[in-house]
Phi, psi and omega in degrees: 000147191269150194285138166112345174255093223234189188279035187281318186288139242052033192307159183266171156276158175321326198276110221277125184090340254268149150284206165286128180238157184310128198133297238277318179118155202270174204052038187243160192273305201230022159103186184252003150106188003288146173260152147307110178215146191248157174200196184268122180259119159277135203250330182207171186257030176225346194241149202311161159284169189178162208301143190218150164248107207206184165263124163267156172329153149248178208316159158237162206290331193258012181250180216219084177273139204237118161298101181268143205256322179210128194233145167285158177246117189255128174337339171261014176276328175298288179272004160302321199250025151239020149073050184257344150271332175209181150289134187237143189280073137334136352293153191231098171254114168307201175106095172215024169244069213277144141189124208219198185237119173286144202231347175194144175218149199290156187308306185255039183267149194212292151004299165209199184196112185034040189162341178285172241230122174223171180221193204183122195233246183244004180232146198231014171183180193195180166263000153060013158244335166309174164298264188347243172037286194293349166231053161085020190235066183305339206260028134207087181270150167282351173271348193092105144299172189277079192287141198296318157213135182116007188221159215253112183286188215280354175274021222019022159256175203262140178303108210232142197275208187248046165249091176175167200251329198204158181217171195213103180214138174302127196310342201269002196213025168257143165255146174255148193255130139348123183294329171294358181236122140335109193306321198284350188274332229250352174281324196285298190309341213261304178237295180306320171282348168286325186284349177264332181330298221281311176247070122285319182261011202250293185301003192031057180293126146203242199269148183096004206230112146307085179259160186254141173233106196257131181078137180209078179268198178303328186255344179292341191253343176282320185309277209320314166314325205263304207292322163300321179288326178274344184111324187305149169288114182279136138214156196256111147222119191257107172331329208253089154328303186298356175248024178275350176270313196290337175286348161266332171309301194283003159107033160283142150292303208248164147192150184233111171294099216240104147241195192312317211255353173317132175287112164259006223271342169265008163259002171281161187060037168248009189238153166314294214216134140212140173277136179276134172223015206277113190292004204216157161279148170219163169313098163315282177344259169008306188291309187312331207276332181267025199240160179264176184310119153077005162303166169260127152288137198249117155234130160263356205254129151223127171282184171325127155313327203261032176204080185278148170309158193224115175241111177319145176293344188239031182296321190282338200284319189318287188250040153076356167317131164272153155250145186196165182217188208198135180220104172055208187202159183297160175291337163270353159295327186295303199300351195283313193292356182285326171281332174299305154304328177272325188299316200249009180022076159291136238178104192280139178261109197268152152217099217277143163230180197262185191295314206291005200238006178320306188274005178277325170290342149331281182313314196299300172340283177317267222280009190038043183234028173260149196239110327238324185229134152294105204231147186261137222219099165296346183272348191282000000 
């Protein structure tokens, strides 16, 4: 068994023994908390993860205790706990590809109830009043959302993710999972499929329209799922000879095997649109030559701050190219896209591990040898 996955299912409150109490919302399991829960931590951005013991809230009227059964592992989960975007409020549990079964609900929660199948993605509040907000796009609220973890919710504590057995998240910010998707499959949608998902459709990738997906990770083999799905022509580019059979699987037309010195020169001016979905830095410029007249460049993938991208001054200018970029998708876009997998039964290609292997799949990530998204199985 991985350490931290231990017998919170059924966890329990904080309150020792303590039963379902008046409060608590009708049908709740397991009293309103705060609960006791353990979970995987980063303690510094050099030392492995390890076990953390800590609290979650208890209910507030309008919240959800979420037994979790599994969370994905995302590249920014990687670079949140070795600190390549900011310095971070260490011990850290990382974790936003949340997806679980609810177990207690708040006196005024409406939405869902004791037993439904749920998911939790990279944001768990917001500010529910902006322009943004106000037509769904919480994930650039103008006041700053609320990040699933590492960011100080609207009570001033600090958040913490789902590499952990139990959560407290407001109802307004739960995805309910299709009974057609799999509980270990429905966390990678929650962040890798909404970020490519949400500009493919801001971008009206569909039938007649070539589109490019450079890298093809956790989030590059779901763009290609989804972009197929949508209609559009996939090509693929990958550094990784060895995923090019998996890049026709999942339903590219094309794959360009692209490291730096690759001849992209019979593909130029040949794509619509392409999503960048590749963490690290690499050469752009290059890339920009494949695009037609007045396309768009995507980028979703971000690397190290301290190693930004470099754009020419006349790469974009030759054919009128946008550069642009895209961050997750609103709540109610995830769910739509969450539903958009189960009707064309879209599907993340997972490999569960226990709580003790984050950092070893953490290295596995890095080194491009996750075949595609990892996901941790608390029970194992």
């Amino acid at each position: 068994m991985g350490a931290g996955a231990v017998g919170l299912f059924g966890a329990r409150s904080a309150r020792a023994a303590q039963a379902a109490a008046p409060g608590a919302g009708a049908g709740a399991g397991i009293g309103p908390g705060p609960y006791a829960v353990e979970g995987m931590a980063a303690y510094s951005a050099t030392q492995p993860l390890r076990l953390l013991k800590f609290e979650r809230r208890a209910l507030g009227p309008k919240d959800v205790a979420i037994q979790l059964h599994y969370c994905g592992i995302c590249h920014s989960d990687i670079h949140h706990g070795r600190e390549h975007w900011r310095q971070e409020p260490f011990p850290l549990v990382p974790g936003h590809e949340l997806a679980g079964v609810v177990v207690a609900v708040g006196s005024s929660a409406s939405r869902f109830k004791v037993g439904d199948r749920v998911g939790v993605g990279c944001m768990v509040n917001s500010c529910r009043h902006c322009s943004m907000c106000n037509v769904g796009l919480e994930q650039y609220c103008e006041n700053g959302a609320t990040f699933t973890y590492g960011s100080k919710d609207r009570d001033g504590t600090l958040t913490q993710g789902g590499y952990s057995t139990l959560n407290v998240v407001d109802e307004d910010f739960v995805i309910r999972v299709p009974d057609a998707i799999d509980l270990a499959d429905a966390g990678p949608l929650m962040c890798a499929g909404i970020t490519v998902y949400s500009p493919l459709r801001r971008w009206s990738v569909g039938p007649g329209k070539r589109v490019g997906v450079v890298g093809l990770g956790g989030l590059g083999h779901m763009a290609v799922k989804i972009a197929k799905a949508m209609g559009a022509e996939v090509t693929v580019l990958t550094t990784s000879p060895d995923k090019v059979a998996d890049a026709l699987r999942f339903g590219a037309r094309d794959v360009i095997v692209n490291p730096d010195s690759a001849d992209l020169s019979r593909h130029k001016r040949s794509l619509d649109f392409i999503l960048d979905t590749a963490p690290y830095k690499h050469k752009l410029d290059r890339l920009f030559t494949l695009l037609k007249q007045d396309a768009t460049f995507c980028m979703v993938g971000a690397g190290k701050v301290s190693e930004p991208y470099e754009i020419g001054p006349f790469s974009l200018l030759a054919a009128r190219n946008s550069y642009a970029s895209s961050q997750i998708g609103g709540i109610r876009e995830t769910q739509e896209l969450v539903d958009f997998c189960a009707l064309h039964g879209i599907r993340p290609e997972t490999s569960r591990i226990a709580m003790n292997e984050i950092s070893a799949a953490w290295d596995r990530v890095v080194d491009k040898k996750a075949r595609y998204r990892y996901v941790v199985d608390m029970k194992a």
